[in-house]
C-alpha positions as CSV (number, residue, x, y, z in Angstrom):
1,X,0.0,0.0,0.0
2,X,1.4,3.4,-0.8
3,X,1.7,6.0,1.8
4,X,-0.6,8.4,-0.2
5,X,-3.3,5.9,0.1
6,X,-3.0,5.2,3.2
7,X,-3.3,8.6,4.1
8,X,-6.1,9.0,1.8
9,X,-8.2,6.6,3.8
10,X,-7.6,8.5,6.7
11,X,-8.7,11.5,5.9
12,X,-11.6,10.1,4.5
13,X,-12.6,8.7,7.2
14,X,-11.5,12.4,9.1
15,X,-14.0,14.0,7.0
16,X,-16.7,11.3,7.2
17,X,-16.4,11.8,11.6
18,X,-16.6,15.1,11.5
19,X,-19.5,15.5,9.4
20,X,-21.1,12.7,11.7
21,X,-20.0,14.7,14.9
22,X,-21.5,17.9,12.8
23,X,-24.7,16.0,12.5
24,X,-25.5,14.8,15.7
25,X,-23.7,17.3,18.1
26,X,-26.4,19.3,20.4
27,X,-24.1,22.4,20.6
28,X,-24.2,25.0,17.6
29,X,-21.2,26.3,18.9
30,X,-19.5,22.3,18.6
31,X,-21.6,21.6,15.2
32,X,-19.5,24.9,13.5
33,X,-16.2,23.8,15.3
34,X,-16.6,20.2,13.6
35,X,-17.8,21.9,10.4
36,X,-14.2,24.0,10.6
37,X,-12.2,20.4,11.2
38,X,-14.3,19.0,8.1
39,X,-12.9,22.0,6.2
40,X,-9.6,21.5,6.9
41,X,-9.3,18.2,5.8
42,X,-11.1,19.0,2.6
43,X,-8.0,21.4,2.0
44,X,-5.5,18.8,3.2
45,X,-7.3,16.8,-0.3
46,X,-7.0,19.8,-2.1
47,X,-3.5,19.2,-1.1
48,X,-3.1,15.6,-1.6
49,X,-4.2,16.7,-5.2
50,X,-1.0,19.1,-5.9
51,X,-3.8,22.0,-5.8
52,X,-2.1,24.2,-3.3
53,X,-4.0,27.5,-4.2
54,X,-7.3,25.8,-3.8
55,X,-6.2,24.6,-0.1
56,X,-5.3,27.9,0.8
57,X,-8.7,29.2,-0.5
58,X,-10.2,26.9,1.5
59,X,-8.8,27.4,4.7
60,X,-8.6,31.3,4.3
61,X,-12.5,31.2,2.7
62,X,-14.1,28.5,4.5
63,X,-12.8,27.9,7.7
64,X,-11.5,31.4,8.2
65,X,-14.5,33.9,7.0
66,X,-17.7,31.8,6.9
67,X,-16.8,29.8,9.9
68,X,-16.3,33.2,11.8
69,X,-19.7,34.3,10.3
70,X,-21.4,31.3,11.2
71,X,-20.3,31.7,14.9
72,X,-20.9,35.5,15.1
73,X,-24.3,34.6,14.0
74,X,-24.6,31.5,16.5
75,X,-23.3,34.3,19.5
76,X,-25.5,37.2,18.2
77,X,-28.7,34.5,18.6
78,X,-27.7,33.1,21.9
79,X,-27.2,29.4,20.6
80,X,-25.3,29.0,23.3
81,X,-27.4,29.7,25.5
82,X,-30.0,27.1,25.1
83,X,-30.8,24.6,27.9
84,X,-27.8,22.6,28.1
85,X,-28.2,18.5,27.3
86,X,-26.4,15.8,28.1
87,X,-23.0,14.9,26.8
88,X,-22.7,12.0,24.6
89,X,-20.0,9.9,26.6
90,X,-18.2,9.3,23.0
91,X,-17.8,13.1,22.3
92,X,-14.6,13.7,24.0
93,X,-13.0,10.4,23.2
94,X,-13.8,11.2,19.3
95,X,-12.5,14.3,19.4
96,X,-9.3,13.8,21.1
97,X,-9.0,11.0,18.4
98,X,-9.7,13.2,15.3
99,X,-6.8,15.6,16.8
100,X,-4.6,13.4,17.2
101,X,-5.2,12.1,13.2
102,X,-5.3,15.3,11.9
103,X,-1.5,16.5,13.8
104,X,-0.4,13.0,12.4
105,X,-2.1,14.1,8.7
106,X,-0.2,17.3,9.5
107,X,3.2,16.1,9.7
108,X,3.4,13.6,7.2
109,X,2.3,16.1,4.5
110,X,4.5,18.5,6.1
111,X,8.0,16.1,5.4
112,X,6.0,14.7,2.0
113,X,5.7,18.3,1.4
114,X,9.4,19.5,2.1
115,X,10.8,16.3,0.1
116,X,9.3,16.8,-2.9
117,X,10.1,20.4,-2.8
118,X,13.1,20.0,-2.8
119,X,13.3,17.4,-5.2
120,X,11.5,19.7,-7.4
121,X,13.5,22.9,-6.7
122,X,12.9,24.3,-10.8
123,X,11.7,27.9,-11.1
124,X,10.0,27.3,-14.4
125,X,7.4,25.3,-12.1
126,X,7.4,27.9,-9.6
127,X,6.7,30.8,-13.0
128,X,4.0,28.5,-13.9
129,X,2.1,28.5,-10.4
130,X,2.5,32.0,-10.2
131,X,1.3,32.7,-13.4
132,X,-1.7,30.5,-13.1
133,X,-2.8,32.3,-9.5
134,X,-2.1,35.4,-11.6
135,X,-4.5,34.2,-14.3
136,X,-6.8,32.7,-11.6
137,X,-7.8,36.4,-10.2
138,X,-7.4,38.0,-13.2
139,X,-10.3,36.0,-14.0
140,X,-11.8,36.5,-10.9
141,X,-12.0,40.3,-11.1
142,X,-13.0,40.5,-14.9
143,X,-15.3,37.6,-16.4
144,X,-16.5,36.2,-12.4
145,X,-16.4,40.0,-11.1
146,X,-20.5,39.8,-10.8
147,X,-21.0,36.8,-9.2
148,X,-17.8,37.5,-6.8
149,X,-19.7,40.9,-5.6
150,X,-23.4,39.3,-5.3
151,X,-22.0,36.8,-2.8
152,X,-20.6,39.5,-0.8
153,X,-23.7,41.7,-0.6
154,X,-25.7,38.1,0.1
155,X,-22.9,37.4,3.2
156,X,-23.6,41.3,4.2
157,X,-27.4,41.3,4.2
158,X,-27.1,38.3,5.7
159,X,-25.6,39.3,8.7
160,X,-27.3,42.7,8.9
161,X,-30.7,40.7,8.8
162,X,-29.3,38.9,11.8
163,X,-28.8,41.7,14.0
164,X,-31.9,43.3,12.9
165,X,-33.7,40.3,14.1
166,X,-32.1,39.8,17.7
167,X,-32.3,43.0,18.5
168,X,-34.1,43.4,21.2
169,X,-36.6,46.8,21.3
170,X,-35.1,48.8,23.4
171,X,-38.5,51.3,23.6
């Protein structure tokens, strides 16, 4: 078995937990936290692929901005305040587990990562990614500029709708 498919299996089965745990978790607050560790391994794929851009995008996009406006919105509408239920006695277990896969996921990629870098050490191939990300938001900003500023007044009516429903009249 190769070591790529062996750490293919495993996060596979990463991202298959943690969208179980998102599933079933009682806490909003825990359901976006295992929503942000499902994100992560998706870029670790990403990664896996040779698609380093799109990993970055991931984290910054996903588990950076919508992750922090999921749980401003979870805070703003006191989620966390609901009546507090019982833990699930395989909650803690399962998550000390997933952490300790994921650091493991970590490192190997990290020395996979440095070996083949080095190996590969050419700047025609490092041109060539730059040039593509240079291409990829040149794109972005001219034939996707529409769709690109729609989501962003959809993420900011979103959230102003949010505060405009919790408020609480202050009359």
């Amino acid at each position: 078995m190769d070591l790529t498919l062996i750490l293919f299996i495993v996060l596979a089965i990463t991202a298959i937990a943690t969208a179980i745990g998102l599933l079933v978790s009682r806490n909003a607050v825990y359901a976006a936290l295992f929503l942000v560790l499902n994100f992560a391994t998706v870029a670790v794929f990403y990664l896996l692929l040779g698609a380093p851009f799109i990993a970055m995008a991931q984290v910054t996009v996903y588990a950076g901005a919508i992750m922090v406006l999921f749980l401003f919105v979870i805070m703003l509408l006191g989620a966390e305040k609901l009546p507090k239920g019982q833990a699930l006695p395989w909650q803690r277990p399962l998550a000390i587990v997933l952490t300790v896969v994921l650091l493991a996921e970590a490192g190997i990629l990290l020395f996979q990562r440095l070996s083949i870098t080095t190996a590969l050490s050419n700047p025609e191939a490092a041109l060539n990614t730059e040039g593509a990300v240079r291409g990829l938001g040149a794109m972005l900003f001219s034939q996707y500029l529409l769709p690109f500023e729609v989501t962003s007044v959809l993420l900011l009516v979103a959230m102003i709708g949010v505060i405009v429903l919790t408020k609480e009249n202050k009359a």
